[in-house]
C-alpha positions as CSV (number, residue, x, y, z in Angstrom):
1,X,-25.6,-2.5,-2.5
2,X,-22.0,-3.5,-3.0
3,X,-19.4,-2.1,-0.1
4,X,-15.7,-1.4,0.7
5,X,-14.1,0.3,2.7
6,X,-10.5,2.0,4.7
7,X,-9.1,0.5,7.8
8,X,-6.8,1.8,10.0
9,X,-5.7,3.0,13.1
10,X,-6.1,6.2,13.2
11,X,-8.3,6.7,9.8
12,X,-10.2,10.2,10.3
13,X,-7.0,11.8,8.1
14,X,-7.6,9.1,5.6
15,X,-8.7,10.4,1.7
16,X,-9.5,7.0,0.8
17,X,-13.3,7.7,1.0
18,X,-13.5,10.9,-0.6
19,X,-11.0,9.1,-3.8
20,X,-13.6,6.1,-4.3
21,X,-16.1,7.7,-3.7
22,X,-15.8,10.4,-6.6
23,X,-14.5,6.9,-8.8
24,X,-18.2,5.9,-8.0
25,X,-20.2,8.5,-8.6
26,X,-18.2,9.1,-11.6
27,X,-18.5,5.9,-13.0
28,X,-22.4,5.5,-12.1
29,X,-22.0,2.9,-9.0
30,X,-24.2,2.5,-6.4
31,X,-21.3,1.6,-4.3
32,X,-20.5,2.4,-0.6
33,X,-16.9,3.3,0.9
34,X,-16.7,4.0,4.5
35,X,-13.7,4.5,6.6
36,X,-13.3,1.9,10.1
37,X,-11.2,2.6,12.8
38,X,-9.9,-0.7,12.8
39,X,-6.6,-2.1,14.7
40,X,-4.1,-5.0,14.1
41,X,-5.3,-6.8,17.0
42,X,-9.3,-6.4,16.4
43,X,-8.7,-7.1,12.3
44,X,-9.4,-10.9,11.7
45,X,-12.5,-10.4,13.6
46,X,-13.8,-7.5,11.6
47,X,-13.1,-9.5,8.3
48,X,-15.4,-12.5,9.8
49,X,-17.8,-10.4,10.6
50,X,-18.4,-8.8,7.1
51,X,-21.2,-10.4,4.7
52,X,-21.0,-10.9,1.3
53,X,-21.8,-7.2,0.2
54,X,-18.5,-6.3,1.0
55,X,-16.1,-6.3,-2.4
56,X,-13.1,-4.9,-1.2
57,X,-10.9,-3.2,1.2
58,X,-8.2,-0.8,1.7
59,X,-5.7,-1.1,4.7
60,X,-3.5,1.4,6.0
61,X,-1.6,1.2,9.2
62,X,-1.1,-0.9,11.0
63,X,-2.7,-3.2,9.0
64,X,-0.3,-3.7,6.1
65,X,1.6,-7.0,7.9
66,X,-1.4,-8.6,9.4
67,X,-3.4,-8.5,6.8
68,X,-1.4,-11.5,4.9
69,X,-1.9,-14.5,7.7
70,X,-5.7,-13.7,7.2
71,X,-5.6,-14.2,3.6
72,X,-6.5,-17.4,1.4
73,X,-4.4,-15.6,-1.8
74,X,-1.1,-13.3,-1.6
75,X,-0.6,-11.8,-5.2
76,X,3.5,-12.3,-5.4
77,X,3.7,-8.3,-5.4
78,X,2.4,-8.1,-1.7
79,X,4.3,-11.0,-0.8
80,X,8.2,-9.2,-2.0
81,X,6.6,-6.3,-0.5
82,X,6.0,-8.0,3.1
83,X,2.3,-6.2,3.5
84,X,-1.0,-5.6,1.6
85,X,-2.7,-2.8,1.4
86,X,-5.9,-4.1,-0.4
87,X,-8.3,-7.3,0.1
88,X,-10.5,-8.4,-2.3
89,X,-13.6,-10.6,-1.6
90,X,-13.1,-14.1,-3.4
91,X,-16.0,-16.0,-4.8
92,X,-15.5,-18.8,-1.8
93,X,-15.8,-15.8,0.8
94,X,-12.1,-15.7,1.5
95,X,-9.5,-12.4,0.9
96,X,-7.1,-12.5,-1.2
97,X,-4.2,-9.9,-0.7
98,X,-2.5,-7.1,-3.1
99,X,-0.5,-4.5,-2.9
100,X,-1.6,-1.7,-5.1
101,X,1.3,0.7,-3.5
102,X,4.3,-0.5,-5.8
103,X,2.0,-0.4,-9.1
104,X,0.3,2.7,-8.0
105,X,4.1,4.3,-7.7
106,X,5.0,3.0,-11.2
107,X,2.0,4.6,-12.5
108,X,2.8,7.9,-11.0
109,X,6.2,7.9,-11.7
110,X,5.3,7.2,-15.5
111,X,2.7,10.0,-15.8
112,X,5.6,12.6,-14.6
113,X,8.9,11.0,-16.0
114,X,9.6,8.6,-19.4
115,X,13.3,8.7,-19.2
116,X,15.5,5.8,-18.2
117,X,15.8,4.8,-14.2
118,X,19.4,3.1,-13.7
119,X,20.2,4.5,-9.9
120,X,18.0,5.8,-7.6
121,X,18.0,7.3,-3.6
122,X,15.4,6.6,-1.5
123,X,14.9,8.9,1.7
124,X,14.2,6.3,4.5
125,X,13.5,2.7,4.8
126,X,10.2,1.9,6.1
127,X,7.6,0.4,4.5
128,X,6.3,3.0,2.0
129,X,10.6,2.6,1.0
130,X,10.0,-0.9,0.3
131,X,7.0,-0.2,-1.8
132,X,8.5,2.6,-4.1
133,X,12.1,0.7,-4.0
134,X,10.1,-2.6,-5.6
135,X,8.2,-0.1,-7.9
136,X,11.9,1.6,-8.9
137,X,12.9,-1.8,-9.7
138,X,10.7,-2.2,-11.6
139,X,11.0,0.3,-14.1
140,X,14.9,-0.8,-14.2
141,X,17.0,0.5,-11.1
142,X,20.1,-1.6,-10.9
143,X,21.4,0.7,-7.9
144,X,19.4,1.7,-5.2
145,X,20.6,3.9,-2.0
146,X,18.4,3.6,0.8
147,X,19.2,7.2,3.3
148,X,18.4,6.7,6.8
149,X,18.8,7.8,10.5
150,X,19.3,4.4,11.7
151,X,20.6,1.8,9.5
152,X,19.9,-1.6,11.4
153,X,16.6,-0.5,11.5
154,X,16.1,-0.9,7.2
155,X,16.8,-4.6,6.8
156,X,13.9,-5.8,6.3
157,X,13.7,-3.4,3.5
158,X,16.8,-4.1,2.3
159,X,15.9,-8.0,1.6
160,X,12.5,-6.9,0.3
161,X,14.8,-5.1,-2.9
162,X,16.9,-7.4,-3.1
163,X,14.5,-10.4,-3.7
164,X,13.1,-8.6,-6.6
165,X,13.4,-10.5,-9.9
166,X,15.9,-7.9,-10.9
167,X,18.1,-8.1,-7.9
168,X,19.2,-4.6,-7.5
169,X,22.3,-3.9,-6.0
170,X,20.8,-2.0,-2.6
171,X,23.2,0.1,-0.1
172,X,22.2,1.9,3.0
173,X,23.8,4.9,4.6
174,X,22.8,7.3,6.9
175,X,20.8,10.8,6.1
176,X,23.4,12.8,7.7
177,X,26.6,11.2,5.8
178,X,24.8,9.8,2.7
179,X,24.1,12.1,-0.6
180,X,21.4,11.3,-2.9
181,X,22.7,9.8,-7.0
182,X,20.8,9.0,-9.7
183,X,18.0,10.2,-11.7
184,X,15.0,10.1,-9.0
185,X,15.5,10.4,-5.2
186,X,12.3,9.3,-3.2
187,X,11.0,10.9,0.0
188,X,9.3,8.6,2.3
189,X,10.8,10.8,5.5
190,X,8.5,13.3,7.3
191,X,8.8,16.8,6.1
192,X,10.5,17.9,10.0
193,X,13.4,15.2,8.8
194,X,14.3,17.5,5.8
195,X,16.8,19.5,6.8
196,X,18.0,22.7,4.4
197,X,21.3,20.2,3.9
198,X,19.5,17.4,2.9
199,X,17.2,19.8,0.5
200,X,20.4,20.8,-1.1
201,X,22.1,17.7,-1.6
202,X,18.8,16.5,-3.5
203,X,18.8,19.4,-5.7
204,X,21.0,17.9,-8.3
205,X,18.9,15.2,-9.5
206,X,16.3,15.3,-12.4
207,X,13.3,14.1,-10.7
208,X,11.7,14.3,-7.2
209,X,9.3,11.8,-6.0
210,X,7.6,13.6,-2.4
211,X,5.0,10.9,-0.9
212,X,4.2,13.4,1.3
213,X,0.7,14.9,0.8
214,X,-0.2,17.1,3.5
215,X,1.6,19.3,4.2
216,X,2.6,20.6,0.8
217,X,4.5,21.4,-0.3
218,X,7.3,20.1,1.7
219,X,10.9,21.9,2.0
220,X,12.1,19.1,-0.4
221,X,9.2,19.5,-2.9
222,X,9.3,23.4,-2.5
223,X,12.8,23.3,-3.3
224,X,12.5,21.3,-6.8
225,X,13.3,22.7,-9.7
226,X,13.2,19.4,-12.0
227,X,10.2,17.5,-12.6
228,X,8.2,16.9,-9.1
229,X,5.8,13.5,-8.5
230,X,3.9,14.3,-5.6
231,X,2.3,12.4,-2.9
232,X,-1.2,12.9,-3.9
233,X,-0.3,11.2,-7.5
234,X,0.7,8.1,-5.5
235,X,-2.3,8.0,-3.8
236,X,-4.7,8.7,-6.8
237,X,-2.9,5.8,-8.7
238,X,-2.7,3.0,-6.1
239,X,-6.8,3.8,-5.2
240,X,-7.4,3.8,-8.6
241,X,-5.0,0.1,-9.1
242,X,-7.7,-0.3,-5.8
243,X,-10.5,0.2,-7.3
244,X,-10.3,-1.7,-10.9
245,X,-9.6,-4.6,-8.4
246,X,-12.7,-3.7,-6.4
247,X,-15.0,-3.3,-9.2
248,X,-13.8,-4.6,-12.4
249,X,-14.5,-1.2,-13.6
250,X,-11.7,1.3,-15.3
251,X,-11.1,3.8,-12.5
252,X,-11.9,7.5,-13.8
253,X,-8.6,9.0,-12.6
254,X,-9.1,12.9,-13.8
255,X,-12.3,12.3,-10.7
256,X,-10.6,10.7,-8.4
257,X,-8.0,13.0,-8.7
258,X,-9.9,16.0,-8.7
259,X,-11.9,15.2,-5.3
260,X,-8.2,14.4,-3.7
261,X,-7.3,18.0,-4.8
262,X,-10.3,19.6,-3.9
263,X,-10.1,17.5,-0.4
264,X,-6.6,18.8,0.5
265,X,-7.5,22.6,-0.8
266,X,-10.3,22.3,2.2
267,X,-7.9,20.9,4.9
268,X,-5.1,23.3,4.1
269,X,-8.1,26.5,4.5
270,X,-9.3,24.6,7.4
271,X,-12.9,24.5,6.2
272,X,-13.4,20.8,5.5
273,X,-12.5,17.4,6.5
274,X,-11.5,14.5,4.5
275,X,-13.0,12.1,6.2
């Protein structure tokens, strides 16, 4: 019996298990995929502790950082993106680390949206930021303009962008002041930080990427009238980036997407958890 698993502090909201799982059952493995409640301090001792049925692991918060020190590999991705959110077992019984966020948000972005990306806002400039502002890049941002409520607080984001291969030209200003250009703006702020003026000034531009998930939709996702990428594409894309990785198996996305739906239709009627 192969295993893998979420950790995190907290990790009862996390939709992890119910994603891989459907990838499993879908794809005909006899896999496990548990969720640990497993913090930054108590992390290198888990990994020790793990025997060689264990294939692969998803991290959350706040294990993103940490997770790279403990790691014999760091794919170049995780590296520019200064955390991993997957391990995968290594034939020597050391991790190496990926980051499945920033192709996972390329993916999602591509299944909405084919045009061209030359500008882009990004709401916030935390880590999730950093992710989808290495992902814009990608696709061909030159400009990227990083909204936040406290500036000196993005830095680290800021050089995370502008290391990219591409070196984007990156400028911060502040949500109040700051209005959104471009052809995507990105929400990585919680939906009580969208204000009806922020909503508005967002309204202008062609396409709306929400990472928000639950609740949905948010004021800013409610409010689009363009083409919307929601939070639950991201997180289908980057499990199912997760789970190739995991299992050298095609992920079966139309699954693993339909258990994410079904998951948050239950938490939103209160009947279910996603655990």
């Amino acid at each position: 019996m192969m295993r893998c698993g979420v950790l995190g502090d907290p990790i009862a909201h996390s939709l992890s298990p119910v994603l891989h799982r459907a990838g499993y059952a879908a794809a005909g493995l006899d896999w496990e995929y548990d969720a640990h409640r497993v913090g930054e301090a108590e992390l290198a001792d888990f990994l020790a502790g793990l025997d060689a049925s264990w294939r692969g692991l998803s991290l959350t918060m706040p294990l993103k950082r940490a997770a790279l020190p403990l790691a014999s590999v760091v794919t170049e991705v995780a590296r520019l993106a200064g955390g991993a959110n997957t391990l995968i077992r290594q034939d020597d019984g050391g991790w190496a680390a990926d980051n499945t966020d920033v192709p996972g948000a390329v993916a999602a972005l591509r299944e909405r949206y084919d045009g061209p990306i030359d500008r882009a806002t990004i709401l916030g400039g935390g880590a999730t930021a950093t992710s989808v502002g290495l992902a814009l890049a990608e696709l061909g941002a030159s400009e990227l303009l990083l909204l936040v409520r406290a500036p000196e607080r993005a830095a680290e984001t800021v050089a995370a962008l502008r290391a990219h291969p591409r070196a984007p030209q990156v400028r911060v200003e502040t949500l109040a002041a700051g209005r959104p250009v471009g052809e995507v703006v990105v929400s990585t702020v919680p939906a009580e930080a969208q204000t009806a003026e922020l909503v508005k000034s967002c309204a202008g531009l062609p396409v709306t990427f929400e990472v928000v998930y639950h609740p949905w939709p948010t004021p800013l996702a409610a409010a689009q009238r363009g083409i919307l990428v929601g939070g639950l594409d991201l997180l289908v894309h980057q499990a199912a980036a997760q789970f190739r990785l995991f299992t050298g198996v095609e992920a079966p996305l139309t699954a693993m997407r339909a258990a994410g739906e079904q998951a948050l239709a239950e938490r939103v009627a209160g009947r279910g958890s996603t655990r």
